[in-house]
C-alpha positions in Angstrom: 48.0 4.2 -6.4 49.8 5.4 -9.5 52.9 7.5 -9.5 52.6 11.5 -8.7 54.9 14.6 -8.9 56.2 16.6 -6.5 57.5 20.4 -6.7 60.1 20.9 -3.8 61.9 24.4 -3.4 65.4 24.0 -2.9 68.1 27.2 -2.1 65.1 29.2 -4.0 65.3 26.6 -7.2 62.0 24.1 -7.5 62.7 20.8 -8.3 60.9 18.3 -9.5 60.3 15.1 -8.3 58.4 11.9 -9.5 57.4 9.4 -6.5 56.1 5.7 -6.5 54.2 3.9 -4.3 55.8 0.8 -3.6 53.1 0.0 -0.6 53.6 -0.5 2.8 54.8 3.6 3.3 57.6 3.0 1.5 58.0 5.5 -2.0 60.3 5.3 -4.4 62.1 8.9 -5.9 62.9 9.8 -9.2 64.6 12.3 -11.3 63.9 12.4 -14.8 63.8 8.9 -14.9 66.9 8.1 -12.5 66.1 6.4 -9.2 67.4 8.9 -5.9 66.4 6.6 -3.6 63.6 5.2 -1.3 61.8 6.3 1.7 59.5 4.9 4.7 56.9 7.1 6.3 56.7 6.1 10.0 53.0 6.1 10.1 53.1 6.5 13.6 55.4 9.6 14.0 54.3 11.7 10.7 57.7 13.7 11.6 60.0 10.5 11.1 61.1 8.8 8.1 63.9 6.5 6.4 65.5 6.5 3.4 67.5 4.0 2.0 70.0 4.9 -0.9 68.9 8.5 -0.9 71.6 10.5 -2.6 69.1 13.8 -1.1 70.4 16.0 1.6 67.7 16.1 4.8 66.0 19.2 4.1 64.7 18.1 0.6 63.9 14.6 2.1 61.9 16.0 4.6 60.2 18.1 2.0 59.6 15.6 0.4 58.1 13.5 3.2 55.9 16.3 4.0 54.3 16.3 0.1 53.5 12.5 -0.1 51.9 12.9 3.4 49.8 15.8 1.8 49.5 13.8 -1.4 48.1 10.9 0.8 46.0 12.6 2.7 44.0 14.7 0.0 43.7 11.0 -2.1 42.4 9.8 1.0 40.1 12.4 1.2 38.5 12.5 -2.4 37.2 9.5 -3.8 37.9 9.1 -7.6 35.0 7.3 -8.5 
């Protein structure tokens, strides 16, 4: 799967937030270009995640969880053949 964007609101502000698939529900996060961090969906719990070297309060991070979950499942839902 190739790299996508994610819009996150933040204190009213969007942000803008470039994620890659690094397999195995684990994502890396950019910003403009600058790494922020990774982060592992727990597949089983959808509520629960890690992130490792995330310099990203919790709110954003789990906003951010929540829009590669939705990313996910509306790929995994439309075939692009």
């Amino acid at each position: 799967m190739k790299q996508f964007r994610l819009e996150v609101a933040n204190e009213g502000q969007a942000r803008f937030f470039d994620i890659r698939p690094l397999g195995n529900a684990r994502y890396e996060i950019f910003v403009e270009g600058e790494t922020m961090g990774t982060i592992l969906l727990d597949e089983q719990d959808h509520a629960r995640c890690e992130s490792q070297g995330c310099e990203l309060d919790l709110p954003i991070l789990n906003s951010i969880r929540a829009g590669i979950q939705s990313h996910e499942q509306w790929n995994n839902g439309h075939s692009h053949t």
